[in-house]
N, C-alpha and C positions, 0 to 999 in steps of 0.2 A: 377548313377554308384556307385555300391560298392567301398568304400575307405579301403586299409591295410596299415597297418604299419608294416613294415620290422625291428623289433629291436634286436639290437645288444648293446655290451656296449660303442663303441665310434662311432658308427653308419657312420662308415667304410669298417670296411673287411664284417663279417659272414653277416651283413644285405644286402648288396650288392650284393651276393652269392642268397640270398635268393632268391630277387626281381629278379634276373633274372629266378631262378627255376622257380620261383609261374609265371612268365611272360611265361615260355616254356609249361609249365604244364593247367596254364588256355587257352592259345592260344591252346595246342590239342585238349581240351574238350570244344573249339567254343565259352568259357568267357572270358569277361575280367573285368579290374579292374584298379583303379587307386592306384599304390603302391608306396608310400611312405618310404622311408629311412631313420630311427631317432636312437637317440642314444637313454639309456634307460631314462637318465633323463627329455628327451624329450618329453619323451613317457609317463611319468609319469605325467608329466604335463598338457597342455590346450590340447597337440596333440592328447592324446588318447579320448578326446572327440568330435574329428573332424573325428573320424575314426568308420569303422562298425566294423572292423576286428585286432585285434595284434596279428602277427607271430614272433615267436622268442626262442629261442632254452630251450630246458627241465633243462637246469644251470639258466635262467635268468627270467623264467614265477614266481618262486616266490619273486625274486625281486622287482616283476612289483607291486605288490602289487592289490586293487581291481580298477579296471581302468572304471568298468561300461559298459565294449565290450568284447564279448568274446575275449580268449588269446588261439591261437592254440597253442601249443608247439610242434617241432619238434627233432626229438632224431638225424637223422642225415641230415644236409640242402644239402648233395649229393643225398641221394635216393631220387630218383621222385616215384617212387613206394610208398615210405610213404607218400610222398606230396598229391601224387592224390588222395590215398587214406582217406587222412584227410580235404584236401582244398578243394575240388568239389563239396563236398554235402554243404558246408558252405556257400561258393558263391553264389550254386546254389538258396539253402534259401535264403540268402540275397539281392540278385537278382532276385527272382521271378519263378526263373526259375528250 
């Protein structure tokens, strides 16, 4: 199963938001995934190499630095419209499907 990380900077509010979009967004288009909730230094660390995928918003993707997963970056974690438009073909890759 595809692994994401949902990051935010205290991996609280905005990742939390997310994980449940990416959760409504990949349940329409029939995927799923196992998403995870970290904070960035978390995410910086051993986390993002347990992970296929890091989502997390266009302030914080060059914080992230190079993490060796791709890093989706989302401009607004409301619109499902960008979401789907960005996460589905990535899943889809990642997942086979």
């Amino acid at each position: 199963m595809t692994k994401i990380l949902a990051v935010c900077g205290m991996g609280l509010g905005s990742s939390l938001v997310m994980r449940m979009q990416m959760e409504k967004v990949l349940k329409e288009a029939g995927l799923s995934a196992e998403i995870e909730v970290v904070d960035i230094s978390s995410a910086r660390g051993a986390g993002s190499t347990q992970a296929d995928l890091v989502v997390t918003s266009e302030e914080l993707q060059t914080q992230l630095g190079d993490l060796r997963v791709p890093i989706l970056a989302i401009r607004n974690l409301l619109d499902l419209n960008e979401l789907r438009e960005k996460l589905i073909p990535i899943v889809q890759s990642l997942s086979g499907k």
